[in-house]
PyMOL Python script that loads the backbone (N, CA, C, O; Angstrom):
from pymol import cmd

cmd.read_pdbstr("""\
ATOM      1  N   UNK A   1     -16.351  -9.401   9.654  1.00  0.00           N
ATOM      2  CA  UNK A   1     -16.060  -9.891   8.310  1.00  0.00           C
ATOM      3  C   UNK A   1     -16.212  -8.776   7.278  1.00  0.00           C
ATOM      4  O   UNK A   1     -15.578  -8.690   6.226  1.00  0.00           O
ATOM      5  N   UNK A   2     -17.217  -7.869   7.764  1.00  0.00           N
ATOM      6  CA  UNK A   2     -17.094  -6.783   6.651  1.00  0.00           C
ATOM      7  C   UNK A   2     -16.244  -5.707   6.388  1.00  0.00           C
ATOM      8  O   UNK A   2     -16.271  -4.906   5.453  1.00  0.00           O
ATOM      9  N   UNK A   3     -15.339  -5.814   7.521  1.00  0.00           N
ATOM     10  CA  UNK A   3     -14.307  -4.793   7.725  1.00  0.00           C
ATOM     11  C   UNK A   3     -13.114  -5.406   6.667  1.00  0.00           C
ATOM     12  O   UNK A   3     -12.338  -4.781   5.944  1.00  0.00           O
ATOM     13  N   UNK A   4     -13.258  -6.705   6.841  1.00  0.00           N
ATOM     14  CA  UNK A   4     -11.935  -7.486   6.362  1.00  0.00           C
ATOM     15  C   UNK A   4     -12.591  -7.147   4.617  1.00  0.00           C
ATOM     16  O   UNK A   4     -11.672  -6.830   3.862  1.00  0.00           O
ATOM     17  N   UNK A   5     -13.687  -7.171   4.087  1.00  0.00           N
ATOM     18  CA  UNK A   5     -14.105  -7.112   2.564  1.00  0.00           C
ATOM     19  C   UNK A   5     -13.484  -5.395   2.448  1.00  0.00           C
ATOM     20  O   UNK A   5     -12.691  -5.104   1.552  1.00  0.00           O
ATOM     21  N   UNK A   6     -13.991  -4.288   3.530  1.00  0.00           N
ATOM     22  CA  UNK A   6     -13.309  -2.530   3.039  1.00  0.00           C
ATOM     23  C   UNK A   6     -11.590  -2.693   2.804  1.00  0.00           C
ATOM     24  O   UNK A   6     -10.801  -2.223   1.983  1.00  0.00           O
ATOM     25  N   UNK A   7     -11.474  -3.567   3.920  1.00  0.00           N
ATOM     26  CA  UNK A   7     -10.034  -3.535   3.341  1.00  0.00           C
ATOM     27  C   UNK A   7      -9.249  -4.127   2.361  1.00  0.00           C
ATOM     28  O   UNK A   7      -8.274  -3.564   1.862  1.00  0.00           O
ATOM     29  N   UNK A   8      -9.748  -5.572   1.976  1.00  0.00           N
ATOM     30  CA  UNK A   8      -9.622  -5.956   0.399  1.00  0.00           C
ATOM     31  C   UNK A   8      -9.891  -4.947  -0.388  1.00  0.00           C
ATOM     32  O   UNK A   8      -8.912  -4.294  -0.749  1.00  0.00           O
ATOM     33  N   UNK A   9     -11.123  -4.555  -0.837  1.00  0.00           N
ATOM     34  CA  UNK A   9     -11.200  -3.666  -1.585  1.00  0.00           C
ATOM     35  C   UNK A   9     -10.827  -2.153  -2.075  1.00  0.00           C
ATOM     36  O   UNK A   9     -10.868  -1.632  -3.190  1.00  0.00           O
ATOM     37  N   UNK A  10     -10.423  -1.633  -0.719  1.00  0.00           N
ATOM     38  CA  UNK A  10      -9.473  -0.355  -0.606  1.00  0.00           C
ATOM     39  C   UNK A  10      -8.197  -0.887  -1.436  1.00  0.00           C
ATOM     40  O   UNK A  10      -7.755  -0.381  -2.468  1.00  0.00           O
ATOM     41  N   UNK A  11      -7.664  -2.109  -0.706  1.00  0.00           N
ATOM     42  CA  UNK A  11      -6.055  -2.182  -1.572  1.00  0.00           C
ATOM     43  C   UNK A  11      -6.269  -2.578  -2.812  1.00  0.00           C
ATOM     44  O   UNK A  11      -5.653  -1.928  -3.657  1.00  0.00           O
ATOM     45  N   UNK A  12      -7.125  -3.663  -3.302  1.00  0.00           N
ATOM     46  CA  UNK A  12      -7.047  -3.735  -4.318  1.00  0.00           C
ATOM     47  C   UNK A  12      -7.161  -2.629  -5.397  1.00  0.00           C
ATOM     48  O   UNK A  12      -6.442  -2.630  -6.396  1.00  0.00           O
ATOM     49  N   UNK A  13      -8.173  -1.614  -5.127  1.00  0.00           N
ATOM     50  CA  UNK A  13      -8.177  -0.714  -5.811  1.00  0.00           C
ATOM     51  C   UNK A  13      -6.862   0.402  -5.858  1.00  0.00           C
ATOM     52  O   UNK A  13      -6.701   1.351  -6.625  1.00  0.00           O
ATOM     53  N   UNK A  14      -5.902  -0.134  -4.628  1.00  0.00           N
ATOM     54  CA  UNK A  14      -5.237   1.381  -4.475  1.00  0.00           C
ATOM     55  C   UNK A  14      -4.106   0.422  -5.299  1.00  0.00           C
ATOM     56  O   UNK A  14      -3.115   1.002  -5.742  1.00  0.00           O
ATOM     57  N   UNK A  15      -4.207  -0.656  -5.455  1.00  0.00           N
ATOM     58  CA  UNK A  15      -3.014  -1.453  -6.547  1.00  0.00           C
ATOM     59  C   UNK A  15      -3.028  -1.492  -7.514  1.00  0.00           C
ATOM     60  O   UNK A  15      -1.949  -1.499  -8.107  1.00  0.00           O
ATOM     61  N   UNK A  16      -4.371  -1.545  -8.310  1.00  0.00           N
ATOM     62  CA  UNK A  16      -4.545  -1.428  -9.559  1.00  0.00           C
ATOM     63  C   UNK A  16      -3.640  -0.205 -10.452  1.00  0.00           C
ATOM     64  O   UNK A  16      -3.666   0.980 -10.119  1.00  0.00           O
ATOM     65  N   UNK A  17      -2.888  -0.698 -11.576  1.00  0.00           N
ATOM     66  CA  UNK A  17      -2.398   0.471 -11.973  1.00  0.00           C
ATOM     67  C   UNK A  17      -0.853   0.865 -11.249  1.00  0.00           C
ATOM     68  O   UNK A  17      -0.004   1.400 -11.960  1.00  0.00           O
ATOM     69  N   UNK A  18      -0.621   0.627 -10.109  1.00  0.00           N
ATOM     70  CA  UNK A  18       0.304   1.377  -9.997  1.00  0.00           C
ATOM     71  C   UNK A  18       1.806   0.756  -9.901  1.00  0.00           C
ATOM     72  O   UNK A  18       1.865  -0.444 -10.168  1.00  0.00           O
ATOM     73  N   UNK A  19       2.892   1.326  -9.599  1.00  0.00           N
ATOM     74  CA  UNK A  19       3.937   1.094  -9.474  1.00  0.00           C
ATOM     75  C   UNK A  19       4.292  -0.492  -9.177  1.00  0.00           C
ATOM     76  O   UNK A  19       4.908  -1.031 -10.097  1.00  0.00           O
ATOM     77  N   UNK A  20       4.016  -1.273  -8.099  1.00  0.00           N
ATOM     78  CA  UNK A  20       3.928  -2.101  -8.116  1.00  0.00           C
ATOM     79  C   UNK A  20       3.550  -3.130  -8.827  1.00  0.00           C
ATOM     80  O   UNK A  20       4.193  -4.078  -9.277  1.00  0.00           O
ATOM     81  N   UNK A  21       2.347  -2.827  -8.890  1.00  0.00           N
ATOM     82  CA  UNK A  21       1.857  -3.990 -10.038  1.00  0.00           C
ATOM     83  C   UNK A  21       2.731  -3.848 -11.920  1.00  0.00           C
ATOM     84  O   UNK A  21       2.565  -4.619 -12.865  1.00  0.00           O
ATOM     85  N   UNK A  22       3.510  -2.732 -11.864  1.00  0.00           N
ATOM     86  CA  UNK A  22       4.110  -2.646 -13.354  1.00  0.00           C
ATOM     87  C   UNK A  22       5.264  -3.359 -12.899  1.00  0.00           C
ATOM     88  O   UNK A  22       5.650  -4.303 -13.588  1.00  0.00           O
ATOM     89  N   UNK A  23       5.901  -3.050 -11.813  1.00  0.00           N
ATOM     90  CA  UNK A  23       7.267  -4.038 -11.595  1.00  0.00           C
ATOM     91  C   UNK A  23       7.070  -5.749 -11.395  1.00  0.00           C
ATOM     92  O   UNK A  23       7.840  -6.618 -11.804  1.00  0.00           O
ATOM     93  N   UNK A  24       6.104  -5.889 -10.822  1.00  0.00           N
ATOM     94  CA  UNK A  24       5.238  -7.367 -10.978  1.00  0.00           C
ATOM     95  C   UNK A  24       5.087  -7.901 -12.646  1.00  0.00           C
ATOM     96  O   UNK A  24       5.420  -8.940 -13.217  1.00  0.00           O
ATOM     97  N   UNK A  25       4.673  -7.124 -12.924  1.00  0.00           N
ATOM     98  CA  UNK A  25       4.625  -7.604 -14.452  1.00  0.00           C
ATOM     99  C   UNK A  25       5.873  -7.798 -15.557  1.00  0.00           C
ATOM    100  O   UNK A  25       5.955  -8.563 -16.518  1.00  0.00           O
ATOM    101  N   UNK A  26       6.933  -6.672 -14.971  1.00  0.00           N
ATOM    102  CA  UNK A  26       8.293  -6.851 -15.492  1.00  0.00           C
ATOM    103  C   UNK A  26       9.149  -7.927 -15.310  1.00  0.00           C
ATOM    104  O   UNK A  26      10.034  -8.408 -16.018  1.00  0.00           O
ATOM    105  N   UNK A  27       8.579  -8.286 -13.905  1.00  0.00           N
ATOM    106  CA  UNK A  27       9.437  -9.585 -13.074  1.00  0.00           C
ATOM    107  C   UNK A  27       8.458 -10.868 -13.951  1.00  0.00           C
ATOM    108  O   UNK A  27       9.169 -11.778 -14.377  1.00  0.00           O
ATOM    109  N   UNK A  28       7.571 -10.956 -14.125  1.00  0.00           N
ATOM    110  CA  UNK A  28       6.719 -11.540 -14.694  1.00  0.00           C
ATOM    111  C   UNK A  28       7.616 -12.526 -16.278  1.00  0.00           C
ATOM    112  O   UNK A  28       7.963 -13.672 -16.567  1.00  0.00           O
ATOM    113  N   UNK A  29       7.623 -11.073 -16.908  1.00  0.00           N
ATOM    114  CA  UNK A  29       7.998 -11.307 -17.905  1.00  0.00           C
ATOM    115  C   UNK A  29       9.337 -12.133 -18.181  1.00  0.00           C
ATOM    116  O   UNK A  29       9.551 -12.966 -19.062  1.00  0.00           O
ATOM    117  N   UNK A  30      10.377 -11.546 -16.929  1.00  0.00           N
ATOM    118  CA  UNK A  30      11.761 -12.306 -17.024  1.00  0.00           C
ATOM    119  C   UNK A  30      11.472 -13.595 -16.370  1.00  0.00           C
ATOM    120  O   UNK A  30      11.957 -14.625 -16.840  1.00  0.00           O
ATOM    121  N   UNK A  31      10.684 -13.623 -15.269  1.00  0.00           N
ATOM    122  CA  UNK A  31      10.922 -15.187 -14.515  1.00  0.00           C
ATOM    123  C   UNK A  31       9.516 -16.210 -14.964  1.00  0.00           C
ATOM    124  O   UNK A  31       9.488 -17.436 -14.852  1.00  0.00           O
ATOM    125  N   UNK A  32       8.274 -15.235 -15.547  1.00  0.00           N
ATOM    126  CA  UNK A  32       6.913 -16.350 -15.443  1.00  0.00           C
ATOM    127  C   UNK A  32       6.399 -15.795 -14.474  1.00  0.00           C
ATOM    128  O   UNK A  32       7.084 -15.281 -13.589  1.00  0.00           O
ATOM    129  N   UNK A  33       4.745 -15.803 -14.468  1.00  0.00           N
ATOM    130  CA  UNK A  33       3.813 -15.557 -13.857  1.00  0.00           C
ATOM    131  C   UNK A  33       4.149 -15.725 -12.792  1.00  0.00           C
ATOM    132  O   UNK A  33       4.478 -14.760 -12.102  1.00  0.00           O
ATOM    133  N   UNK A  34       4.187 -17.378 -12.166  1.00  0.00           N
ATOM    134  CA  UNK A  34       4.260 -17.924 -10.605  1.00  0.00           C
ATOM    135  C   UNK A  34       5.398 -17.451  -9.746  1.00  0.00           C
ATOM    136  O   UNK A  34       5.217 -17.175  -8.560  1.00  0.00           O
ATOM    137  N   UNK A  35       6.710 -17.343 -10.401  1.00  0.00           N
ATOM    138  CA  UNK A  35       7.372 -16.480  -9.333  1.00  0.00           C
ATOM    139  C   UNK A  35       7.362 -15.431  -9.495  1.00  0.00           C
ATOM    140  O   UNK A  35       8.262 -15.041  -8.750  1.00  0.00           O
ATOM    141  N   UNK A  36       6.791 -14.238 -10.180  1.00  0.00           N
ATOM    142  CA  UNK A  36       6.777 -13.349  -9.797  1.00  0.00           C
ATOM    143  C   UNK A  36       5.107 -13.275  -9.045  1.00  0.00           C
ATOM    144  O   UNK A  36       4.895 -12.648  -8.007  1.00  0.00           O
ATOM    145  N   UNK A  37       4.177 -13.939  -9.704  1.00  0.00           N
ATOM    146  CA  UNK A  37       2.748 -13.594  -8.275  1.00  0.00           C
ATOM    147  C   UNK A  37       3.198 -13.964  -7.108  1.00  0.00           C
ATOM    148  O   UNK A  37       2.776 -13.312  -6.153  1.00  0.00           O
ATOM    149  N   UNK A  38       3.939 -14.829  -6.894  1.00  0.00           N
ATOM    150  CA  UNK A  38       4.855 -15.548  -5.453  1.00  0.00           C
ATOM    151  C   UNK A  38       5.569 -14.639  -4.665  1.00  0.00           C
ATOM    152  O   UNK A  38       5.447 -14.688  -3.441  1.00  0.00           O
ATOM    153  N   UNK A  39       6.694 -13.369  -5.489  1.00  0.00           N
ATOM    154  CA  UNK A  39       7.022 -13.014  -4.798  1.00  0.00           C
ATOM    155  C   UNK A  39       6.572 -11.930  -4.414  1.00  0.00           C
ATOM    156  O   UNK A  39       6.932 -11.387  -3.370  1.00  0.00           O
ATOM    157  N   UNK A  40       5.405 -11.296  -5.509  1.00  0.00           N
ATOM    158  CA  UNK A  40       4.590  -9.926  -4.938  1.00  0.00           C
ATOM    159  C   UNK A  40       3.767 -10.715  -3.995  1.00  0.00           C
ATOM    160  O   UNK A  40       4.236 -10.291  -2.939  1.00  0.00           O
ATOM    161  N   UNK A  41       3.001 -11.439  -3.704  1.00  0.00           N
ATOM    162  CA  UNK A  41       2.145 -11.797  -2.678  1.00  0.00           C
ATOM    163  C   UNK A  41       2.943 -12.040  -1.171  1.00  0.00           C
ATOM    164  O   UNK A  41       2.274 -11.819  -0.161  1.00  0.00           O
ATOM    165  N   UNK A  42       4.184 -12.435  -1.036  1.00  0.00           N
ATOM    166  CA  UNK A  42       5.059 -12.367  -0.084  1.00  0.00           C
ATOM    167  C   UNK A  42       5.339 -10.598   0.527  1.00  0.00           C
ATOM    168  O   UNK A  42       5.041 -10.007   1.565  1.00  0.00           O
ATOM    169  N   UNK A  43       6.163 -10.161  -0.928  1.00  0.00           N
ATOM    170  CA  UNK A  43       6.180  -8.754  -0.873  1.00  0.00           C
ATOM    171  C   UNK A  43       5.427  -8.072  -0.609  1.00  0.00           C
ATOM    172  O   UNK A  43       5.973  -7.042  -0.213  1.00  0.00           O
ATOM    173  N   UNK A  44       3.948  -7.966  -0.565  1.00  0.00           N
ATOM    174  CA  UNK A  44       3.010  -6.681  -0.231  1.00  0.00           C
ATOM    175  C   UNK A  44       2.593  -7.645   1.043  1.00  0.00           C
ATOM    176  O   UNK A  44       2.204  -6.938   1.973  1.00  0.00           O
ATOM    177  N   UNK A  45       2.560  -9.130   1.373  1.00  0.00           N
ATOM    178  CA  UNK A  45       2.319  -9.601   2.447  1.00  0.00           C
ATOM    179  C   UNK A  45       3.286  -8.758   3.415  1.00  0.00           C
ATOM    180  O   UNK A  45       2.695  -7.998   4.182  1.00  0.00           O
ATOM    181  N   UNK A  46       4.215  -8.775   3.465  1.00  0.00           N
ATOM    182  CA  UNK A  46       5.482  -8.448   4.699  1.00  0.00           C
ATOM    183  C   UNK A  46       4.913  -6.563   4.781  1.00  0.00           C
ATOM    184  O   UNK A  46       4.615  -6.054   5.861  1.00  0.00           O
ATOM    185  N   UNK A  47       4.872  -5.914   3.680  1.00  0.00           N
ATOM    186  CA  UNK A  47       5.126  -4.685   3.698  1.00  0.00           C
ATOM    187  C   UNK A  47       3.356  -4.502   4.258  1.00  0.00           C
ATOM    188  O   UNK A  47       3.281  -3.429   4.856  1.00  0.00           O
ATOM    189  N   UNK A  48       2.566  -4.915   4.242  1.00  0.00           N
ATOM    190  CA  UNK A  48       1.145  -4.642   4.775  1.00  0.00           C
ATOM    191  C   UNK A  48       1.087  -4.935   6.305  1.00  0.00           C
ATOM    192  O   UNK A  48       0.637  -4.110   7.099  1.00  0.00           O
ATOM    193  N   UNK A  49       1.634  -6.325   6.727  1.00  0.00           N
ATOM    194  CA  UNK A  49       2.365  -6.623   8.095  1.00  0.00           C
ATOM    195  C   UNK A  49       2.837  -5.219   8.694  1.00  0.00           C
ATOM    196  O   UNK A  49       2.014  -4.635   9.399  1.00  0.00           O
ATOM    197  N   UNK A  50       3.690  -4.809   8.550  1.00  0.00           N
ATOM    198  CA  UNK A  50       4.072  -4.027   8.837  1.00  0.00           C
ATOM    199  C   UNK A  50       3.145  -2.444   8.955  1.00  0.00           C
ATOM    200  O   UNK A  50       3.372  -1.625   9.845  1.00  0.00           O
ATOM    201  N   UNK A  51       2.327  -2.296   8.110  1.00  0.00           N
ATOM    202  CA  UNK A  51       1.538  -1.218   8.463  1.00  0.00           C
ATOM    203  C   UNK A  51       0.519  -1.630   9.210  1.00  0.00           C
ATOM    204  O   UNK A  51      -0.064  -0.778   9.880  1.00  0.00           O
ATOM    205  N   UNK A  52       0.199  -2.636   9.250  1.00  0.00           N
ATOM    206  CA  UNK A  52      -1.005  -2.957  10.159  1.00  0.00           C
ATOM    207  C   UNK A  52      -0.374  -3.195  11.530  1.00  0.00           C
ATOM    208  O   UNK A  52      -1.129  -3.226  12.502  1.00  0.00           O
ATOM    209  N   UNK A  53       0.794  -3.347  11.681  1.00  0.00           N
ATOM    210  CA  UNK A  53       1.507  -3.501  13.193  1.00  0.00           C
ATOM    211  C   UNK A  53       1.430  -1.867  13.582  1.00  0.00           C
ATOM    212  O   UNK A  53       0.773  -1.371  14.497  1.00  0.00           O
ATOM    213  N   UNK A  54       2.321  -1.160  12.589  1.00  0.00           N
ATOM    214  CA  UNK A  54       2.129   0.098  13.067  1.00  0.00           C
ATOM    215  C   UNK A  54       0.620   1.204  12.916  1.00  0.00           C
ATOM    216  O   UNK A  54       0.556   2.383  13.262  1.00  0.00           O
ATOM    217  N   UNK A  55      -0.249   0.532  12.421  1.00  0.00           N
ATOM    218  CA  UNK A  55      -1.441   1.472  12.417  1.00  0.00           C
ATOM    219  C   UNK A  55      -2.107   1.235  14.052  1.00  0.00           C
ATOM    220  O   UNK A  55      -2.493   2.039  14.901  1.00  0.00           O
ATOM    221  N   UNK A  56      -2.037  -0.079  14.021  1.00  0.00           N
ATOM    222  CA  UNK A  56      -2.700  -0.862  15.509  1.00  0.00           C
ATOM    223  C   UNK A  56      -1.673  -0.093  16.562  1.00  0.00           C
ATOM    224  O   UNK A  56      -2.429   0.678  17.154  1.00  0.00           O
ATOM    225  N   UNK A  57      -0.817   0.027  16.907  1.00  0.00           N
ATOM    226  CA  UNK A  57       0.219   1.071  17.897  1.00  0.00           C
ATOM    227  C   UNK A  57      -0.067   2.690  17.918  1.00  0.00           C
ATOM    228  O   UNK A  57      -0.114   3.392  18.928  1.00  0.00           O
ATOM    229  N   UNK A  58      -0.295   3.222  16.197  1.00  0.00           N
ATOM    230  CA  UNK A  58      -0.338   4.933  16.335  1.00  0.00           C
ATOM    231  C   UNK A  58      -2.268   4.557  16.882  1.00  0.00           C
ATOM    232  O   UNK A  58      -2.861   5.169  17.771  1.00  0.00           O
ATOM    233  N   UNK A  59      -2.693   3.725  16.259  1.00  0.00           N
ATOM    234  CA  UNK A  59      -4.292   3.668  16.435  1.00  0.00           C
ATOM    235  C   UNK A  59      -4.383   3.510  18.448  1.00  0.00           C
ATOM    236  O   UNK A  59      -5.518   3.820  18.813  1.00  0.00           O
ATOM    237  N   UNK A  60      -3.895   3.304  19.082  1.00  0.00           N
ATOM    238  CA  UNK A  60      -3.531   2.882  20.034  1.00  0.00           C
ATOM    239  C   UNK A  60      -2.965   4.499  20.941  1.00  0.00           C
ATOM    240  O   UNK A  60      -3.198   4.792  22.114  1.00  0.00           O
ATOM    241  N   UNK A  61      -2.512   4.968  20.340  1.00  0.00           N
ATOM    242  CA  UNK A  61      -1.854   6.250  21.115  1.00  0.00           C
ATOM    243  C   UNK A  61      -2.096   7.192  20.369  1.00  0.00           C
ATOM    244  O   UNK A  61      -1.054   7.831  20.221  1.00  0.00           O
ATOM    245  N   UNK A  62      -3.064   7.703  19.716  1.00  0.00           N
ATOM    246  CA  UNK A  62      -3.642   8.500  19.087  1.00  0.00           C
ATOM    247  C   UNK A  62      -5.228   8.895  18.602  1.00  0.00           C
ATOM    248  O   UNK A  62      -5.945   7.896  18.530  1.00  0.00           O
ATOM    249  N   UNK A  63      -5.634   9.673  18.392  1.00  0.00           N
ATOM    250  CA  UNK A  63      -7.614   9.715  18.233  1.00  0.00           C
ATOM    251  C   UNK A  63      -7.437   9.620  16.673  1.00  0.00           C
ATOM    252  O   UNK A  63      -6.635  10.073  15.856  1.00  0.00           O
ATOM    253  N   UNK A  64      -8.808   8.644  16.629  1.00  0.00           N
ATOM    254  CA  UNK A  64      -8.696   8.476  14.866  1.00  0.00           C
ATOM    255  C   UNK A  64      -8.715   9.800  13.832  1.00  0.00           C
ATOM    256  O   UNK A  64      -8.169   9.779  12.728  1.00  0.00           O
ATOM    257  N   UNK A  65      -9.262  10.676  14.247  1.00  0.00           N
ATOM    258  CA  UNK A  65      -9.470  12.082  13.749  1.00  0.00           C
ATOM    259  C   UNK A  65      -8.298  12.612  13.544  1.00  0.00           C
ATOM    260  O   UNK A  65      -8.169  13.087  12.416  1.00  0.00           O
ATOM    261  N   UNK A  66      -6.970  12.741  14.565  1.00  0.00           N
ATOM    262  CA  UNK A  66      -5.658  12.977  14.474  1.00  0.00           C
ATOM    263  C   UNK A  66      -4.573  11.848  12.930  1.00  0.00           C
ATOM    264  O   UNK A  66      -3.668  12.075  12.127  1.00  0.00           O
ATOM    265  N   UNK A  67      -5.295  10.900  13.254  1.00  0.00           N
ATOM    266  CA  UNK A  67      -4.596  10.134  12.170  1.00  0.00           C
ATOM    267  C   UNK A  67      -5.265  10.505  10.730  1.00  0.00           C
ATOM    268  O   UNK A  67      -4.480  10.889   9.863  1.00  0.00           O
ATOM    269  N   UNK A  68      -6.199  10.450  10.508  1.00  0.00           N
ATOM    270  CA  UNK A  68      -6.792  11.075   9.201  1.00  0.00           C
ATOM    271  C   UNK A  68      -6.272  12.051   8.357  1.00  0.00           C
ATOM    272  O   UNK A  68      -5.954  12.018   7.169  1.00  0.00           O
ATOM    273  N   UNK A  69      -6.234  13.306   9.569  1.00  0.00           N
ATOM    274  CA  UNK A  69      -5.399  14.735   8.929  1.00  0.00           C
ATOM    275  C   UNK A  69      -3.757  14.033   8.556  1.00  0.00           C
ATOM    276  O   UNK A  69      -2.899  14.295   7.714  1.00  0.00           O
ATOM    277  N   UNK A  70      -3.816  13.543   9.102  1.00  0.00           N
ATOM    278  CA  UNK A  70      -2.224  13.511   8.966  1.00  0.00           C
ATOM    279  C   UNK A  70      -1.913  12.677   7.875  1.00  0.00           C
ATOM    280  O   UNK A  70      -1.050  13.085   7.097  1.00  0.00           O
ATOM    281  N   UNK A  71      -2.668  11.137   7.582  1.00  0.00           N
ATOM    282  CA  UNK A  71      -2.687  10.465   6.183  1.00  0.00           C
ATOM    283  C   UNK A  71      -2.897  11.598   4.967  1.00  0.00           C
ATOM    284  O   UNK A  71      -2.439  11.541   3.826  1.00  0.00           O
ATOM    285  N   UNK A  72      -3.698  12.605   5.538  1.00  0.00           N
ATOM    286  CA  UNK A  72      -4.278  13.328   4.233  1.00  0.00           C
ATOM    287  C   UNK A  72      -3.225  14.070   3.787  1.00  0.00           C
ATOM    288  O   UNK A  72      -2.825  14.204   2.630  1.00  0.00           O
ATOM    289  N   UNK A  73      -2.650  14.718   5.181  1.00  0.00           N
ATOM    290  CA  UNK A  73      -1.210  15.878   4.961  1.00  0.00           C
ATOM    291  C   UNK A  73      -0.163  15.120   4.420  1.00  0.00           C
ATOM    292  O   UNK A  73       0.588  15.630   3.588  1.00  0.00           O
ATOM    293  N   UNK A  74       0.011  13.654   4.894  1.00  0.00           N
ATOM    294  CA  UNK A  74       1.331  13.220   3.904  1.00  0.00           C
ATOM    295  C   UNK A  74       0.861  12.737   2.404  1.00  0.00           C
ATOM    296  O   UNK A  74       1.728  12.686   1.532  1.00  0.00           O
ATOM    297  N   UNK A  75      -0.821  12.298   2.013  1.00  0.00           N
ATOM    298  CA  UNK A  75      -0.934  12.027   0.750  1.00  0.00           C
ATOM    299  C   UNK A  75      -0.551  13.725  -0.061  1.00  0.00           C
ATOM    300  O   UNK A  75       0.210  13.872  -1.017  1.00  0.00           O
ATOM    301  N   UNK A  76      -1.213  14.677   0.550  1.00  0.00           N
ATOM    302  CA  UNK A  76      -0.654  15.816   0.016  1.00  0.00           C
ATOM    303  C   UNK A  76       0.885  16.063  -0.622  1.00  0.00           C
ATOM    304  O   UNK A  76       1.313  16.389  -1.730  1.00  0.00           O
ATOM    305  N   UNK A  77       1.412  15.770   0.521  1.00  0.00           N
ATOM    306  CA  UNK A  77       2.830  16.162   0.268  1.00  0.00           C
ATOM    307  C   UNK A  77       3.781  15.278  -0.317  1.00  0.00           C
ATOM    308  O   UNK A  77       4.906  15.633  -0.669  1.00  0.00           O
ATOM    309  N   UNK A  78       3.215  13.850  -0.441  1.00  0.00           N
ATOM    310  CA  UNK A  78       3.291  12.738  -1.700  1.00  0.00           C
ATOM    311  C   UNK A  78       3.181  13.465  -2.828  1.00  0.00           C
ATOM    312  O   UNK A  78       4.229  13.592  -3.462  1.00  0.00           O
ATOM    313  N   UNK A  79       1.830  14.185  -3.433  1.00  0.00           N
ATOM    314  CA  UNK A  79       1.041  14.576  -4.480  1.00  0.00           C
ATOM    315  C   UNK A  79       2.102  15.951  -4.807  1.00  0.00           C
ATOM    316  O   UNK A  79       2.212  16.403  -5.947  1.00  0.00           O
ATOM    317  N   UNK A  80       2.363  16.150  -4.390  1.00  0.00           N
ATOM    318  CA  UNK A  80       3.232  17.475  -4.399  1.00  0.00           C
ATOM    319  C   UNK A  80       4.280  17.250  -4.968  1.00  0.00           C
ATOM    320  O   UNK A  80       4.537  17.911  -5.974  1.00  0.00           O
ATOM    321  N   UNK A  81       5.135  16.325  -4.535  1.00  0.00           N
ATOM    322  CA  UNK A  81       6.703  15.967  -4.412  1.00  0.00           C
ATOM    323  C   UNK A  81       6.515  15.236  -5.689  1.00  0.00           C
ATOM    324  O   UNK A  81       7.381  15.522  -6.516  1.00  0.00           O
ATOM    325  N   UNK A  82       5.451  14.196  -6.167  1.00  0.00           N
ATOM    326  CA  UNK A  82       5.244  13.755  -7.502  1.00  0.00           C
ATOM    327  C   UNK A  82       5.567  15.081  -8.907  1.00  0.00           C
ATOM    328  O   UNK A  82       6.408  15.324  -9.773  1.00  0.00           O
ATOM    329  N   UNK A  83       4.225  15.648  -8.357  1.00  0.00           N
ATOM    330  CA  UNK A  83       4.295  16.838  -9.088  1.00  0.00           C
ATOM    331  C   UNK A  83       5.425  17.379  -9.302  1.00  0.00           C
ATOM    332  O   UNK A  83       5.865  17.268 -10.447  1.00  0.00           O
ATOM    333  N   UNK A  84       5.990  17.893  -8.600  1.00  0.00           N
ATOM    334  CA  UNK A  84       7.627  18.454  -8.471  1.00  0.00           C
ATOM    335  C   UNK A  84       8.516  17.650  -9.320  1.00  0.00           C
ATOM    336  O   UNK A  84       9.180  18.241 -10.172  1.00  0.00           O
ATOM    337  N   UNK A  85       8.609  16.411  -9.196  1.00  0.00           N
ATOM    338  CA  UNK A  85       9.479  15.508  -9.722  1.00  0.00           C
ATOM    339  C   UNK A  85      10.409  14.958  -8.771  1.00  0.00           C
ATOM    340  O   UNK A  85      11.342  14.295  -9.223  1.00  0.00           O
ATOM    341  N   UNK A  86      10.303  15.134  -7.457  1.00  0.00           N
ATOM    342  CA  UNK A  86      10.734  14.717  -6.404  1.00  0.00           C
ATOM    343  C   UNK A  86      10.830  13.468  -5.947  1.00  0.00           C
ATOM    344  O   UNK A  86      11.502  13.141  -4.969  1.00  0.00           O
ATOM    345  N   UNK A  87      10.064  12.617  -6.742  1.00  0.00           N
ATOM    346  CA  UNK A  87       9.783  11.226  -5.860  1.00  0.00           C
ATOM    347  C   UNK A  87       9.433  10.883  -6.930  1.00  0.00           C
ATOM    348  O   UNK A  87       9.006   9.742  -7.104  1.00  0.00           O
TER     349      UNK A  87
END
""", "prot")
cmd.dss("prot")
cmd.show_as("cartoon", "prot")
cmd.util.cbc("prot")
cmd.orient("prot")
């Protein structure tokens, strides 16, 4: 159960603020609160599905130490490409 509270709290914090939650609020504004909390809670439902299918598979054929560097090397090169104006 406490694993399930790090991971609430990781996303919530990594949502706060960002991209998502401003397009949530735009949709907000044109349709009302309930369908747009409706369809972000669907929306980050499906798109979290999906990383947790594929974390459980690379977690599966890979050492956790190998996955780390590599989250870190693509947040890098996220951080970069921002910077740049790339993305």
């Amino acid at each position: 159960m406490k694993e399930i509270l790090y991971v609430f709290v990781a996303i919530f914090l990594a949502e706060l603020g960002d991209k998502t939650q401003l397009a949530t609020i735009a949709f907000a504004s044109k349709y009302g609160w309930v369908k747009a909390f409706l369809g972000a809670i669907f929306g980050l439902a499906l798109v979290n599905l999906i990383g947790a299918v594929l974390g459980d598979k690379i977690g599966d054929a890979l050492p956790l130490e190998v996955i780390h560097k590599g989250a870190g090397i693509l947040f890098i090169v996220f951080g970069v490409l921002m910077l740049l104006g790339k993305l």
